[in-house]
C-alpha positions in Angstrom: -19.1 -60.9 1.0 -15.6 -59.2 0.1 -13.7 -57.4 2.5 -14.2 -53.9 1.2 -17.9 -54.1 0.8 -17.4 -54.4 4.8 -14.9 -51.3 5.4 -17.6 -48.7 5.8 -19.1 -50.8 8.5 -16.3 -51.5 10.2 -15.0 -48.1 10.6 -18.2 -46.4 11.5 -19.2 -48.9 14.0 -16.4 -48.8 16.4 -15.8 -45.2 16.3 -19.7 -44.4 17.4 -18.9 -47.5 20.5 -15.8 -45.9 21.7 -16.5 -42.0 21.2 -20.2 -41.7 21.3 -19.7 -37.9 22.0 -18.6 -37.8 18.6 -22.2 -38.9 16.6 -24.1 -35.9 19.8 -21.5 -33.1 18.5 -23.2 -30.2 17.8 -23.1 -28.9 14.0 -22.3 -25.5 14.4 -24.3 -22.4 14.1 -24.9 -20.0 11.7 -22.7 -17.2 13.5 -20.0 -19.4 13.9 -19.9 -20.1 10.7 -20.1 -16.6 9.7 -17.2 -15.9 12.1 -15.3 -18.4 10.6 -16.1 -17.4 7.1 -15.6 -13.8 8.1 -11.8 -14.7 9.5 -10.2 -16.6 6.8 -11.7 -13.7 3.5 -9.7 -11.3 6.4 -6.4 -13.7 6.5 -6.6 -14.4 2.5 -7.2 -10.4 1.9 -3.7 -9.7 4.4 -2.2 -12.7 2.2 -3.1 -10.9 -0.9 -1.7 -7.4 0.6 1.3 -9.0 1.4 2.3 -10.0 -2.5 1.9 -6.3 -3.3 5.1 -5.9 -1.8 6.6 -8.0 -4.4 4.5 -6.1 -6.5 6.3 -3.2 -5.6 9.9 -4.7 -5.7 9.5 -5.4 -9.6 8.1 -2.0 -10.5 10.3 -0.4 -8.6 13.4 -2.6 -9.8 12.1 -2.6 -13.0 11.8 1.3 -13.5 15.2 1.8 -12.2 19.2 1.2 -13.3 20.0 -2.4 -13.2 23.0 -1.1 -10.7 20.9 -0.5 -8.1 18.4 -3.4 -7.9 19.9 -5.1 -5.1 19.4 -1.8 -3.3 15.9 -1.6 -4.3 15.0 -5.1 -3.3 16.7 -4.7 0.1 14.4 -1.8 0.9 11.6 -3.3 -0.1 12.5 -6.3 1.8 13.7 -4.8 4.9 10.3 -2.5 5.1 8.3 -5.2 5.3 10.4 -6.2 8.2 10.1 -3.1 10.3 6.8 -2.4 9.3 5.4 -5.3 11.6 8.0 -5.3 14.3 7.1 -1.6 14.9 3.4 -2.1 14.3 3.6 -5.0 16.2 5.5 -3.3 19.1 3.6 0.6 19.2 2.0 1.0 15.8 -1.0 -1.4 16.4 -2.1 0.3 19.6 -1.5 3.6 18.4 -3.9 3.1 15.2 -6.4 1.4 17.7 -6.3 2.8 21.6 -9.6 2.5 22.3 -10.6 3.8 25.7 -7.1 5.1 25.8 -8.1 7.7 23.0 -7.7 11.6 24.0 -10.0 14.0 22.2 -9.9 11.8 18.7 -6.8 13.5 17.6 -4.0 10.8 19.8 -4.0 7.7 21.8 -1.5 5.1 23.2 -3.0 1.5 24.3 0.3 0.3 25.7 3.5 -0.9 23.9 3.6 -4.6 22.4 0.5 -6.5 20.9 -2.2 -8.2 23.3 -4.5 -10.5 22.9 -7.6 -9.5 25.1 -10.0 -12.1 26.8 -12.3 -12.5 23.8 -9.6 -11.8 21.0 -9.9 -15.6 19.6 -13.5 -15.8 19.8 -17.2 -14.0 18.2 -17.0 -11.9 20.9 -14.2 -9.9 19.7 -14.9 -7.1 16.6 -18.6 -8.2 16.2 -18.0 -11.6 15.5 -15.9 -10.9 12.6 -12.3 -12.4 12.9 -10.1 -12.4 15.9 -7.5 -10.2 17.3 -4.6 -11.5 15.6 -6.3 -11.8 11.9 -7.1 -8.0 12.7 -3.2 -7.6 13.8 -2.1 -9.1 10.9 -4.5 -7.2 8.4 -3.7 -4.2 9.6 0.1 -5.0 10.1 0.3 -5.5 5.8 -0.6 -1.6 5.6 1.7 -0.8 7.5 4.8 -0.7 5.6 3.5 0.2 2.6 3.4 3.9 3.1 7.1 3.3 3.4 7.8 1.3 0.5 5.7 4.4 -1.7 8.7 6.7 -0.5 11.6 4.1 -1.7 10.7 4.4 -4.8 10.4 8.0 -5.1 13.9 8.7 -3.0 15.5 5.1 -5.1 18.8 5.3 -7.2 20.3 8.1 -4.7 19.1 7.9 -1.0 21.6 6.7 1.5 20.5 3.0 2.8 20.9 3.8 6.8 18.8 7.2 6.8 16.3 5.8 4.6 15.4 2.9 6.7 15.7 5.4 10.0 13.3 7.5 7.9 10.9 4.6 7.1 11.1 2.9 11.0 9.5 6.9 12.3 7.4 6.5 9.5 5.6 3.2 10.0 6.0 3.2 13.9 4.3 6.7 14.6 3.7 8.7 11.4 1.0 6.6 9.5 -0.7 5.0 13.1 -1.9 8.4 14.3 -3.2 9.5 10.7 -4.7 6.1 10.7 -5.8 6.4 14.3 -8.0 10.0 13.4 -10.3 8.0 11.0 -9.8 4.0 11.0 -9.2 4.2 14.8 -12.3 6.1 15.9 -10.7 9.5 15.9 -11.6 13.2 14.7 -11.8 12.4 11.0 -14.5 10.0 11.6 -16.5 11.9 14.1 -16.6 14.4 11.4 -18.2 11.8 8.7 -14.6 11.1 7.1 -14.8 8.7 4.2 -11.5 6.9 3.5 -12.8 3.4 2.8 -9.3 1.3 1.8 -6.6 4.4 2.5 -6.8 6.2 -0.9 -5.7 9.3 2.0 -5.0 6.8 5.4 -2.4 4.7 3.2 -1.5 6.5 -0.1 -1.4 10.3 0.4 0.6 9.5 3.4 3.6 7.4 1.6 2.9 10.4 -1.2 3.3 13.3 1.0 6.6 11.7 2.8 8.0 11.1 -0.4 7.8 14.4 -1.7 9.7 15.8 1.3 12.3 13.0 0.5 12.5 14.2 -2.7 12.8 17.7 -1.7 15.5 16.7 0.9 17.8 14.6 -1.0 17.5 16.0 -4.6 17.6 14.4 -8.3 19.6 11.5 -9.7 23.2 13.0 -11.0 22.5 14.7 -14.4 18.7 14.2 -14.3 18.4 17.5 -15.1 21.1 19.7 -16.9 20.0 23.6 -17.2 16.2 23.8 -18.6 16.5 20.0 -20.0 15.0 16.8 -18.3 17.0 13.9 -19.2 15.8 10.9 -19.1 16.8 8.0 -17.0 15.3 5.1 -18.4 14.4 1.9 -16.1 16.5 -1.0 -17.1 13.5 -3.7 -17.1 10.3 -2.9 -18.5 8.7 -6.2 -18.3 9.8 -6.9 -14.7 8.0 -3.3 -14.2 5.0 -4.8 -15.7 4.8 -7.9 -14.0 4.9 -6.1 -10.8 2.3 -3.9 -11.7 0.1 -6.8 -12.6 1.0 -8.4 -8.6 0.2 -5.0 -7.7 -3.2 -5.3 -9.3 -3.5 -8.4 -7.9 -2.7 -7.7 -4.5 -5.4 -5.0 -4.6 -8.1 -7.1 -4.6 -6.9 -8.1 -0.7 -6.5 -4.1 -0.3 -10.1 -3.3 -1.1 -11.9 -6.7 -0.9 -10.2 -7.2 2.6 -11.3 -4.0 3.7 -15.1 -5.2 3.7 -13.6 -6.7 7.5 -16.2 -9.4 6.3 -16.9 -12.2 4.3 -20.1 -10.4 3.3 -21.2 -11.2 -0.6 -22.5 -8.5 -1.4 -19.8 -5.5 -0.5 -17.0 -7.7 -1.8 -18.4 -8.3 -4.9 -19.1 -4.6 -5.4 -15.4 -3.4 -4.0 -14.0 -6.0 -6.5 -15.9 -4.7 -9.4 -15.4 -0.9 -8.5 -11.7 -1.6 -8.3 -11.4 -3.4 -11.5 -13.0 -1.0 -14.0 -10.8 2.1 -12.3 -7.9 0.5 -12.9 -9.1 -0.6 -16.7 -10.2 2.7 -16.9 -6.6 4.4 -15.8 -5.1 2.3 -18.2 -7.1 3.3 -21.4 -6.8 7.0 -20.2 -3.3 7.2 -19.6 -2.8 5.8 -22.9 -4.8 7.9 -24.7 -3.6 11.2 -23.2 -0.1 9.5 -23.7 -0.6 9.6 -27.3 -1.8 12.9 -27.2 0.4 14.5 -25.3 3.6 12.4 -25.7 2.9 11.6 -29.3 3.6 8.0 -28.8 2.1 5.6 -26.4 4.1 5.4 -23.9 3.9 1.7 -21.8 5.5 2.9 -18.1 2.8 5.7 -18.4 -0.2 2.5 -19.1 1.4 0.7 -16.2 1.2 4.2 -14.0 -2.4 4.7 -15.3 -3.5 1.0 -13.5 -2.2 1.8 -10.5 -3.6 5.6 -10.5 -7.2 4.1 -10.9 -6.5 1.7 -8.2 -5.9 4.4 -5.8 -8.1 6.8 -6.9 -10.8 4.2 -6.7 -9.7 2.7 -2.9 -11.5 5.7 -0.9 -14.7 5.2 -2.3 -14.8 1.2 -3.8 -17.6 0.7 -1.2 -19.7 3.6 -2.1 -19.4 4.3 -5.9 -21.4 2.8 -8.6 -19.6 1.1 -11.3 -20.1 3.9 -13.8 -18.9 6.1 -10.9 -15.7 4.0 -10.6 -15.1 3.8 -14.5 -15.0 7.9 -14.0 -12.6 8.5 -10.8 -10.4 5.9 -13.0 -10.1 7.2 -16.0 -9.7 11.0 -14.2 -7.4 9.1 -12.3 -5.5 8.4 -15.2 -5.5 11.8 -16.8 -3.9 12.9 -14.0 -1.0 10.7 -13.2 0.2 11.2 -16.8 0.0 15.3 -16.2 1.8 14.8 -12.8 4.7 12.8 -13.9 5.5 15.5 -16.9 4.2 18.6 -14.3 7.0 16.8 -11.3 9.7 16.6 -14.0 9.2 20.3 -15.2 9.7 21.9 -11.9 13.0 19.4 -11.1 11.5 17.0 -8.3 13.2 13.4 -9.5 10.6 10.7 -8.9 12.2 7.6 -10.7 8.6 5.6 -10.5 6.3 7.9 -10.5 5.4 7.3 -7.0 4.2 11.0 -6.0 1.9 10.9 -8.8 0.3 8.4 -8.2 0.0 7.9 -4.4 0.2 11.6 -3.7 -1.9 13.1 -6.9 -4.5 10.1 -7.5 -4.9 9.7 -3.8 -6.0 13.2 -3.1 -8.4 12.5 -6.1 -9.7 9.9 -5.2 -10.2 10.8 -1.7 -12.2 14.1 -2.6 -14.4 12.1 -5.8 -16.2 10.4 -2.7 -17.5 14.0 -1.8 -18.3 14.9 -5.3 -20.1 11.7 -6.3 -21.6 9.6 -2.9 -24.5 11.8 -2.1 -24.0 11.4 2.0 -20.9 12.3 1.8 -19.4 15.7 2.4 -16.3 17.4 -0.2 -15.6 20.1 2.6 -15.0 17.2 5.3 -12.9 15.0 2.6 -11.2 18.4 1.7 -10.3 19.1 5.6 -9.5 15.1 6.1 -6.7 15.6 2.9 -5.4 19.2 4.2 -4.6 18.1 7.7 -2.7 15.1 6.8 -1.1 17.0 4.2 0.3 19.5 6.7 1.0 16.1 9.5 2.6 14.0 7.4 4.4 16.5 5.1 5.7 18.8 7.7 7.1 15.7 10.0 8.8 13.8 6.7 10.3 17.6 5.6 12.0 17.6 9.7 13.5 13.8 9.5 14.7 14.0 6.3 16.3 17.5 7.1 17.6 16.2 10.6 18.8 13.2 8.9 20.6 15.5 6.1 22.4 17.6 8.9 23.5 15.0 11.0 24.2 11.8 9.3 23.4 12.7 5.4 20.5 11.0 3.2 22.2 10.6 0.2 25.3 8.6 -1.2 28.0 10.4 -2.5 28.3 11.7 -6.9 30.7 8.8 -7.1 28.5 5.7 -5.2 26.1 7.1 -7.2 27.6 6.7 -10.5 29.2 3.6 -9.5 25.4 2.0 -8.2 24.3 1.5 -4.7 24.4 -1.9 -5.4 28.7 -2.3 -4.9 28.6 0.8 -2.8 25.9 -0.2 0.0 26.0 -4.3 -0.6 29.1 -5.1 -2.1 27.4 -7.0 -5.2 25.2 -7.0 -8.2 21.9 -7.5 -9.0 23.1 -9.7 -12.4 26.4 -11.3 -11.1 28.6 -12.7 -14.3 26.4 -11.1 -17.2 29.0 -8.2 -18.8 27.3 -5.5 -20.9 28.8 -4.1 -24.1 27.9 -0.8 -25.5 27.8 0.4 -29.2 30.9 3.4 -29.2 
């Protein structure tokens, strides 16, 4: 007999005499395997969440003067940075206080992340995932409120304030917002409906950045008398691209927000989100050739991601044909916004207030309109108090900042690029650009 014909012998045999425990272990159960299941859709979802932050360093990059792309990437580096240190550190136990809840409307579990006695086993969220998968979930929101408000404030804002700006944001702003309807709070005593943060996540990064903008004021000859210039991004395709990560990521965003591996509400989140976003896209386009004459390819890209957000409140609770609507609305309206902004003088660069701001508050109040259990007054009342929270607390930083240490760079770093003037280099070292005279 050959020698390999007796491998499978030889190995089994010994292992069964010397660990017999090994042949009696116990296959494990179906709940443990749905907890297992259940944790690693969570971890690949806050995986998935995390790459939209790359998504947004390309769109925002891409959108915006090739002399200020180092700044831009910083930012959106940095953010992710202090979004989990101050989640990890106040943020966390903020959104979630439990017990430590008073009245629905604030609580405080304690500074610095803790495991509890059960947080690595079943015992802990239903059997769902553990403590730290529902850390690090969570922890991937977090900073991208902040990032919606660098692209809004980008080509101008100076770096220190900003990121002071973005560390009150992310460590108390968007945890107590969070806290009223994810956490237990008033919004969902009152039968709230924000499924993936179309208000929790997008309205609040929309509303801080329109007080930036406010605050800080337009780009240097943006506007001259009546007439909106034009400040065209410097890389279109890297813009695409990133809205195509953001896309991407989105699937994590809405399919992670299930908080199970369950079939069926993934598969219908992932469906819903898909057609809005197609639907943005073919809307925006065709309103951009109606309005703007020409199809316009920024405004396509802006028309994905409004559907995307206007379909992340309700992805759990609209039908398909539902979600192919709020899209496609979704997309009428960033295009209106981003000429509607321009008109009256606020500089958005990206687009941002459009269409976190606009499409969230859209999408947020199409769950009361089209899920039949759902109430319009209550999403109405869950968007007005978080305008008046979010808004009025961004419009006090921004103004504190402004009187005591400034928030934007001066005419000159801004003409130069915030690239030399904040990091001493550029974005495309040894490349030298030659204009037509």
């Amino acid at each position: 007999m050959k020698l390999r014909s007796l491998l499978p012998t030889l190995t089994l045999i010994p292992l069964f005499a010397v660990w017999p425990e090994v042949a009696e272990a116990k296959e494990p159960g179906a709940e443990e395997i749905r907890f297992w299941l259940n944790n690693v859709w969570v971890l690949l979802a806050a995986f998935l969440v995390f790459v939209m932050h790359l998504g947004f360093a390309a769109l925002e990059s891409g959108l915006t003067r090739s002399k200020n792309t180092v700044n831009i990437l910083f930012k959106n580096v940095t953010i992710v940075a202090i979004g989990l240190l101050t989640y990890a550190c106040v943020g966390f136990n903020l959104m979630y206080p439990g017990e430590a809840s008073a009245g629905g409307w604030f609580g405080f579990a304690g500074f610095w992340i803790n495991a509890p006695a059960n947080g690595m086993t079943a015992a802990y969220a239903d059997g769902k995932y553990t403590y730290w998968t529902d850390f690090i979930f969570q922890g991937m929101f977090a900073a991208t409120a902040a990032t919606i408000v660098s692209g809004a404030v980008a080509e101008r804002a100076k770096l220190s304030s900003f990121l002071i700006f973005s560390t009150v944001l992310v460590a108390l702003v968007y945890p107590i917002v969070g806290m009223w309807h994810w956490g237990g709070g008033w919004l969902s005593a009152a039968g709230f409906h924000d499924f993936a943060g179309s208000t929790i996540v997008h309205s609040v990064g929309g509303w801080a950045a329109l007080a930036g903008v406010m605050v800080i004021g337009p780009r240097h000859g943006k506007y001259v008398g009546d007439t909106v210039k034009p400040i065209i991004g410097h890389n279109v395709p890297l813009a695409a691209i990133g809205v195509f990560l953001l896309w991407f990521g989105w699937y994590g965003f809405n399919g992670g927000s299930v908080l199970s591996a369950e079939p069926g509400a993934i598969s219908l989140v992932v469906v819903t989100t898909s057609l809005a976003a197609a639907a943005g896209v073919l809307a925006a386009s065709v309103m951009s050739r109606i309005v703007q004459k020409k199809v316009d390819l920024t405004m396509a890209l802006n028309g994905a991601l409004a559907g995307l957000v206007g379909v992340t409140a309700g992805a759990d609770v609209l039908t398909p044909f539902q979600a192919v609507i709020v899209g496609a609305i979704a997309g009428v309206f960033v295009l209106l916004a981003v000429i509607g902004i321009d008109r009256i003088k606020l500089d958005d660069p990206v687009g941002a207030i459009s269409v976190h701001l606009i499409c969230g508050i859209w999408g947020t109040l199409a769950v009361g309109i089209f899920a039949a259990d759902k109430s319009f007054l209550t999403q109405l009342k869950g968007v007005g108090m978080t305008a008046v929270f979010v808004f009025s607390i961004s419009f006090g930083v921004f103004w504190l900042l402004k009187k005591t240490v400034g928030v934007r760079v001066s005419e000159e770093e801004e003409l130069r690029g915030l690239d030399i003037e904040e990091h001493g280099m550029e974005s495309y070292g040894g490349f030298q650009i030659f204009t037509l005279n």
